[in-house]
C-alpha positions, 0 to 999 in steps of 0.5 A: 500500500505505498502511495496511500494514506489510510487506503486513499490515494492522494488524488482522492483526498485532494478530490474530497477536499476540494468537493465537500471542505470548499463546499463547506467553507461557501456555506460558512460563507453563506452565514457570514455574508448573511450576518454582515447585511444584517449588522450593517443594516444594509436593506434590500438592495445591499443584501442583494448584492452582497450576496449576488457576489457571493453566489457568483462564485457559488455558481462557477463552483457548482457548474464546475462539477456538472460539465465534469458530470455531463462530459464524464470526465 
C-alpha cells in the first residue's frame, strides 16, 4: 500500500477536499455574508448584492462539477 494514506490515494483526498471542505467553507460563507447585511443594516438592495457576489462564485463552483458530470470526465 505505498502511495496511500489510510487506503486513499492522494488524488482522492485532494478530490474530497476540494468537493465537500470548499463546499463547506461557501456555506460558512453563506452565514457570514448573511450576518454582515444584517449588522450593517444594509436593506434590500445591499443584501442583494452582497450576496449576488457571493453566489457568483457559488455558481462557477457548482457548474464546475456538472460539465465534469455531463462530459464524464
Amino acid at each position: 500500500m505505498e502511495g496511500t494514506i489510510f487506503g486513499f490515494t492522494e488524488a482522492q483526498i485532494t478530490e474530497f477536499g476540494m468537493t465537500f471542505g470548499v463546499g463547506g467553507l461557501m456555506l460558512l460563507m453563506l452565514f457570514i455574508v448573511g450576518h454582515l447585511a444584517w449588522e450593517s443594516k444594509a436593506g434590500r438592495f445591499g443584501t442583494f448584492a452582497l450576496f449576488l457576489g457571493l453566489g457568483f462564485g457559488m455558481v462557477g463552483f457548482v457548474a464546475k462539477y456538472v460539465i465534469k458530470f455531463s462530459l464524464g470526465i
